[in-house]
SELO-408653 format. One record per residue (C-alpha): residue number from 0; x, y, z. Coordinates in steps of 0.1 Angstrom, whole numbers, plus 5000, padded with zeros to 4 digits. Each point is the difference from the previous one (the first is absolute). Example, Ala and Ser with C-alpha at 12.3 -4.5 7.8 and 13.67 -1.06 7.14 Angstrom:
BEGIN
<0, <5123, 4955, 5078>>
<1, <5014, 5034, 4993>>
END
This chain:
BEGIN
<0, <7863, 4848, 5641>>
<1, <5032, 5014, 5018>>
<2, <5029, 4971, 4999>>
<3, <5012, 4991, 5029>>
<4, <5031, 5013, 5012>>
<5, <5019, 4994, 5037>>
<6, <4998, 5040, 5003>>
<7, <4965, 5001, 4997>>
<8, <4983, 4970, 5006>>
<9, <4983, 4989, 5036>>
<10, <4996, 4966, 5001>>
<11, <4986, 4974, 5025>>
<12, <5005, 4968, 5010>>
<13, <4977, 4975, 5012>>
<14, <5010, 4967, 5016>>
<15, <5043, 5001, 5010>>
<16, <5002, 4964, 5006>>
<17, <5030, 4980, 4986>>
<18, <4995, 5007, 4966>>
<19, <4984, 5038, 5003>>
<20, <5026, 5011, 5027>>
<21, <5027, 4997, 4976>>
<22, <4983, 5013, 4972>>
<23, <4997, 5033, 5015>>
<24, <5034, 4999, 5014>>
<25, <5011, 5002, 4961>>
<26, <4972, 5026, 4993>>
<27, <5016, 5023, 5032>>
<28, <5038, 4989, 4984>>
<29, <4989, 5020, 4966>>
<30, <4988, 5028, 5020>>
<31, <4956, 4995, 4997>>
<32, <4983, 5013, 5029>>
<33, <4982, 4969, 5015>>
<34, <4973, 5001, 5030>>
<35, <4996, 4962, 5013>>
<36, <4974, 4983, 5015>>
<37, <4991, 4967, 5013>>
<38, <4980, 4981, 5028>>
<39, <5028, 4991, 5021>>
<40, <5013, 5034, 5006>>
<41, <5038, 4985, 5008>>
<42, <5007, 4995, 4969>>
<43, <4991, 5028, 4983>>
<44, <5018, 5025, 5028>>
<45, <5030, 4980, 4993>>
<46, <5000, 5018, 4965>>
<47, <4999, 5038, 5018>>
<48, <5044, 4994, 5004>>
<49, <5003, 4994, 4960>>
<50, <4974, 5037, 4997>>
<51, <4966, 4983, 4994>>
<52, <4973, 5017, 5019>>
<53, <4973, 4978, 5016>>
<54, <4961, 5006, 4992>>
<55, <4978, 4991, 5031>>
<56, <4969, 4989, 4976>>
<57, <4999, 4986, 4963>>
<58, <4978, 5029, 4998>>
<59, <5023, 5026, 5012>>
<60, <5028, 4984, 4974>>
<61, <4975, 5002, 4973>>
<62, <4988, 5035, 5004>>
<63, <5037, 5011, 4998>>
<64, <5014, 4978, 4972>>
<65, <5001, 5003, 4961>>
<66, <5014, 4966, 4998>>
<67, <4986, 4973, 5023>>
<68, <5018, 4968, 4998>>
<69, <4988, 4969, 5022>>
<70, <5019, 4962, 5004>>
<71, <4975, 4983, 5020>>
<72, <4999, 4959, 5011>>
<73, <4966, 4992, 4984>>
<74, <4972, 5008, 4986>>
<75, <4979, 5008, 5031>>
<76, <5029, 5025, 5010>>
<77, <4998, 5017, 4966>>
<78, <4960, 5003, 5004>>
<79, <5007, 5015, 5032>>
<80, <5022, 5026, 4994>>
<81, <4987, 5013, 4968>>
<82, <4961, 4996, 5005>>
<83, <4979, 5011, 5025>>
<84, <4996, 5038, 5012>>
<85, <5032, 4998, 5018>>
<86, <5020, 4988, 4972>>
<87, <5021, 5009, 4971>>
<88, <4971, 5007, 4974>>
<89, <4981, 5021, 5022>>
<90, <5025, 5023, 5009>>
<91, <5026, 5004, 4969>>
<92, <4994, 5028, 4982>>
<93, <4987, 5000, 4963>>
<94, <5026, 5000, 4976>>
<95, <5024, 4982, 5020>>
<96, <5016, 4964, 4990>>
<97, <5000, 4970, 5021>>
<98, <5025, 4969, 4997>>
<99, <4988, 4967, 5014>>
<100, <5032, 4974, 5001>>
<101, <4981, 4973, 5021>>
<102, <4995, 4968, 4984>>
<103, <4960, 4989, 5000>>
<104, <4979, 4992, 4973>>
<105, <4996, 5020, 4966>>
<106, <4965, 5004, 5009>>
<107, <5008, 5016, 5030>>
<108, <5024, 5025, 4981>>
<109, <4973, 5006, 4973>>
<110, <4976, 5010, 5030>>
<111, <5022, 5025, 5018>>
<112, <5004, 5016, 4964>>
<113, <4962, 5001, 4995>>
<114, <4995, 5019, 5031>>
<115, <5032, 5024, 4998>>
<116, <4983, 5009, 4962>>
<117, <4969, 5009, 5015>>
<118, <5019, 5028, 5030>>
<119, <5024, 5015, 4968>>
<120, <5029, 4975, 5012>>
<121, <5024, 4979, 4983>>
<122, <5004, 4963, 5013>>
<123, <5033, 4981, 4986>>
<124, <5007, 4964, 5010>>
<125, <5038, 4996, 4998>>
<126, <5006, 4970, 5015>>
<127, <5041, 4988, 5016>>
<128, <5020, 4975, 4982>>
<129, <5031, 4996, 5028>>
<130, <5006, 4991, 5035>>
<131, <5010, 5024, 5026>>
<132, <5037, 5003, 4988>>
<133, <4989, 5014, 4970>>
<134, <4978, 5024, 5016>>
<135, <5032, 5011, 5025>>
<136, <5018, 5004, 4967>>
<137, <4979, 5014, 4981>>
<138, <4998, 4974, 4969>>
<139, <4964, 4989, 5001>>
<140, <4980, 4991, 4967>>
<141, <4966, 5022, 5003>>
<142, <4972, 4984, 4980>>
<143, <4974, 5027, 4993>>
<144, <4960, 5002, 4992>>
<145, <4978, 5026, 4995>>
<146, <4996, 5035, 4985>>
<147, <5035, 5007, 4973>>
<148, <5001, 5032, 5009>>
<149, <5003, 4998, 5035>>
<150, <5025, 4970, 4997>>
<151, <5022, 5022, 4982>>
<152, <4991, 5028, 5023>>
<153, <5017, 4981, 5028>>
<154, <5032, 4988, 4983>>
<155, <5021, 5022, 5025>>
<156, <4991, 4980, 5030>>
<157, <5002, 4970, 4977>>
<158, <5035, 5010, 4992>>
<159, <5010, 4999, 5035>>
<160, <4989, 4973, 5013>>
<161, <5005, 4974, 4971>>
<162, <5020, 4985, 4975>>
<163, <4977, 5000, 4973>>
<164, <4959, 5009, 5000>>
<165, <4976, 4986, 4972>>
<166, <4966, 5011, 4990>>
<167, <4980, 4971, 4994>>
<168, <4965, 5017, 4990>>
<169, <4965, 5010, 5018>>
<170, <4993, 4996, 5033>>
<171, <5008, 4962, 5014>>
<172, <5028, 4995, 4977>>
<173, <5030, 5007, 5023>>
<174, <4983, 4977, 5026>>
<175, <4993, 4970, 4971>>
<176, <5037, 5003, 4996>>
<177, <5011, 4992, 5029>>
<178, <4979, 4971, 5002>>
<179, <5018, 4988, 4969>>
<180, <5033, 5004, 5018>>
<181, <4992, 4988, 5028>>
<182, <4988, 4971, 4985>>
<183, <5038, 4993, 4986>>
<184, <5011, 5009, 5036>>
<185, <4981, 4976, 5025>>
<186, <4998, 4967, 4974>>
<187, <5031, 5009, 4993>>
<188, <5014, 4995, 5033>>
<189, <4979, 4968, 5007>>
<190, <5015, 4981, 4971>>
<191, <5036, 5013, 5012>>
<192, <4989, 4984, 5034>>
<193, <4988, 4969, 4986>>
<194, <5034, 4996, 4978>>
<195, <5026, 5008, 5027>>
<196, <4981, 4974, 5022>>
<197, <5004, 4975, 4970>>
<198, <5034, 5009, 4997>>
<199, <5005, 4995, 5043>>
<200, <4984, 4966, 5003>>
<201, <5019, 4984, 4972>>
<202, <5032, 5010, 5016>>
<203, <5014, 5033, 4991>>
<204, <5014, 5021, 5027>>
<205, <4980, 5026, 5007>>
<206, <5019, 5031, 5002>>
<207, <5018, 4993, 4967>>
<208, <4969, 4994, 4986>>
<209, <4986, 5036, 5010>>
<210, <5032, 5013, 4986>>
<211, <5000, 4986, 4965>>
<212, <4962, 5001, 4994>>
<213, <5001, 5039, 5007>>
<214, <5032, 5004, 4972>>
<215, <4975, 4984, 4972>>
<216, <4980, 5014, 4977>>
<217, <4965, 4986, 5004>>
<218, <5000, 5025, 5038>>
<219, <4982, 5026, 4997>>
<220, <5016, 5034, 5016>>
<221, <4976, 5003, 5025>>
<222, <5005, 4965, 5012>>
<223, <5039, 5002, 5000>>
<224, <5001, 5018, 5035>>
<225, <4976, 4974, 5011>>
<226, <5026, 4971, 4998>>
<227, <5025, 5022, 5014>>
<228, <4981, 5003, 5032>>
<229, <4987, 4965, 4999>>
<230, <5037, 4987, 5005>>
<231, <5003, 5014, 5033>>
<232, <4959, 4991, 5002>>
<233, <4994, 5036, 5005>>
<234, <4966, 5007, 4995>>
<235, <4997, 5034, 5016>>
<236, <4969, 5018, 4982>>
<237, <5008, 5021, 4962>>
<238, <4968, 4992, 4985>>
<239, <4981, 4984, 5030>>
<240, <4981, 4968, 4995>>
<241, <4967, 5014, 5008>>
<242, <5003, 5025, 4972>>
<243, <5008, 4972, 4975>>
<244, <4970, 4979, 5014>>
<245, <4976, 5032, 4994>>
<246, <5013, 5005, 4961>>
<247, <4994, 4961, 4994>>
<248, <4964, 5005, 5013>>
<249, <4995, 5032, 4979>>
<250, <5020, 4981, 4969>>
<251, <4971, 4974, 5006>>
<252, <4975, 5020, 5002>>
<253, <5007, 5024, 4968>>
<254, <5008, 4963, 4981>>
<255, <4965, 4992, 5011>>
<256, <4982, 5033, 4986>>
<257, <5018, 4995, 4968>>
<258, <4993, 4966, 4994>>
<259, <5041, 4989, 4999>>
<260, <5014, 4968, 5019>>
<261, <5029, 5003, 5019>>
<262, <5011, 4967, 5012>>
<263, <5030, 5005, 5011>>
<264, <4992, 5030, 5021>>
<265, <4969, 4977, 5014>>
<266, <5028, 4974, 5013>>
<267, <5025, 5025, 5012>>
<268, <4970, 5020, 5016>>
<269, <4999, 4971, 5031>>
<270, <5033, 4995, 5002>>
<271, <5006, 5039, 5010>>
<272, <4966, 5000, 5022>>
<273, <5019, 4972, 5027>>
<274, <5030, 5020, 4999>>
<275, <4982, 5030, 5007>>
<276, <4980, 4983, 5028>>
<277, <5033, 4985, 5013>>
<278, <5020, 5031, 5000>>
<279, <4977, 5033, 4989>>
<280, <5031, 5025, 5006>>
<281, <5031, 4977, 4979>>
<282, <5008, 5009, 4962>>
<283, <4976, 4984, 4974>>
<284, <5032, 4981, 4990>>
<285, <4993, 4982, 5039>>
<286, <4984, 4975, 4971>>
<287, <5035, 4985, 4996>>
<288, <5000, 4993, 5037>>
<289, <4963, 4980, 5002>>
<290, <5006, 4978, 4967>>
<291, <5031, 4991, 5018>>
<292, <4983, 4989, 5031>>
<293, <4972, 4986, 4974>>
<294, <5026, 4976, 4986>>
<295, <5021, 4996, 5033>>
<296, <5031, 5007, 4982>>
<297, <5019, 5000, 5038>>
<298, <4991, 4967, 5005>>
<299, <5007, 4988, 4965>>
<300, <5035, 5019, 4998>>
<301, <5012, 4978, 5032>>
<302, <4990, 4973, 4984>>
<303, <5014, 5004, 4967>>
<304, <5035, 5009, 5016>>
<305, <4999, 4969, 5022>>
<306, <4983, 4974, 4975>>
<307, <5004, 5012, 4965>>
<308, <5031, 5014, 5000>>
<309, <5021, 4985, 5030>>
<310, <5033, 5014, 5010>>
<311, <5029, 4989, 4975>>
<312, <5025, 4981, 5021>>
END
């Protein structure tokens, strides 16, 4: 197996959304040769000014790639593009690698490594731990399943797009982690929602509040940027609400196959599902936003200022 260099490499990229676009705009920065594709063709031509070239089929992009790489929405889109006589499988030639970095279930990773066995292919699952300015600067945490080998194999791409990459074991185990982070990341953020509206309705102003809570230990980094934005209640999409809403489910689910409870994740789970209803396109952090409204911390904070704690004369 050849490593992977920038000089020699061809690699593809399948699905240049918000999270893909700027992962191959790091993978053009250190000099890979990157052919793009996805369904809405805008967004992939946008890439042709940073020196991608732009596949017109997944199996054109396959057929000329030794590295295909994919970040895809869901599940279905990830059956889509690699199954099927016009998808990646079909098409990639034997010997070559391909790196799956959507989030869907383990067994769906385990699956898509089955069938790349059985056509002389190897299928890693190296999930994203990171928002979109990560992936613009290039410090993403890659969590990786699958073949060693391979996972090795690819550490040059790795190396450019991320801070640090793991191996986590066979097939599904790159996936399984990021379950287990994400877990930490959406509860996470619905207990910080629940204790900055405790902190509101009892009287504390809530900009200060924001401010202070973020300098403390018990915030995780991730969440830090969070209560930065929620100040100014900017909830402009990082890691969309929809996305968070599809990891509970597959959290859920996985907890269910296993035979583990997850209470916590079963309360947060609703909580996230009206905000996503409410607002699909906000930041999952939007769940700071609906407990407020839940508690109708407006209401209560005129009243406090008025009743509670009157003017001093």
């Amino acid at each position: 197996m050849r490593r992977i260099s920038p000089d020699y490499s061809r690699l593809g990229f399948v699905g240049v959304g918000a999270m893909g676009q700027r992962i191959v705009a790091r993978l053009l920065k250190s000099g890979f040769r990157v052919t793009v594709f996805d369904q809405n063709a805008a967004k992939a031509n946008g890439l042709t000014a940073s020196g991608a070239t732009v596949a017109q089929s997944i199996a054109e992009l396959a057929s000329e790639s030794e590295v295909v790489m994919s970040s895809l929405p869901n599940e279905d889109a990830v059956e889509d593009v690699h199954i099927g006589p016009r998808g990646v499988l079909a098409n990639i030639r034997r010997g070559s690698t391909i790196i799956e970095m959507s989030t869907v279930s383990p067994v769906t990773s385990r699956e898509l490594y089955r069938l790349g066995a059985a056509r002389g292919v190897s299928v890693l699952d190296v999930s994203i731990s990171g928002s979109t300015p990560a992936a613009e600067q290039g410090t993403l945490i890659l969590l990786g399943g699958g073949d060693e080998d391979s996972f090795c194999f690819a550490a040059p791409i790795f190396n450019a797009i991320s801070q640090q990459h793991f191996y986590l074991g066979p097939s599904g185990s790159g996936n399984t982690m990021k379950l287990v982070v994400n877990t930490l990341l959406g509860v996470g953020m619905q207990a910080i929602a629940e204790a900055i509206v405790l902190g509101e309705k009892a009287g504390l102003d809530r900009r200060r509040l924001l401010e202070v809570l973020s300098k403390t230990a018990v915030i995780a980094p991730a969440h830090v940027g969070k209560l930065t934005k929620a100040i100014e209640n900017d909830y402009r999409p990082q890691f969309p609400v929809g996305l968070m809403n599809k990891d509970f489910r597959l959290i859920l689910e996985t907890a269910a196959a296993v035979r583990v409870p997850m209470p916590a994740v079963s309360a947060a789970f609703p909580i996230n599902s009206a905000e996503y209803v409410e607002h699909p396109d906000d930041d999952f952090s939007a769940v700071i936003r609906l407990m407020e409204d839940l508690a109708n911390v407006n209401a209560a904070r005129a009243y406090m200022q008025d009743e509670i704690f009157p003017p001093t004369k």
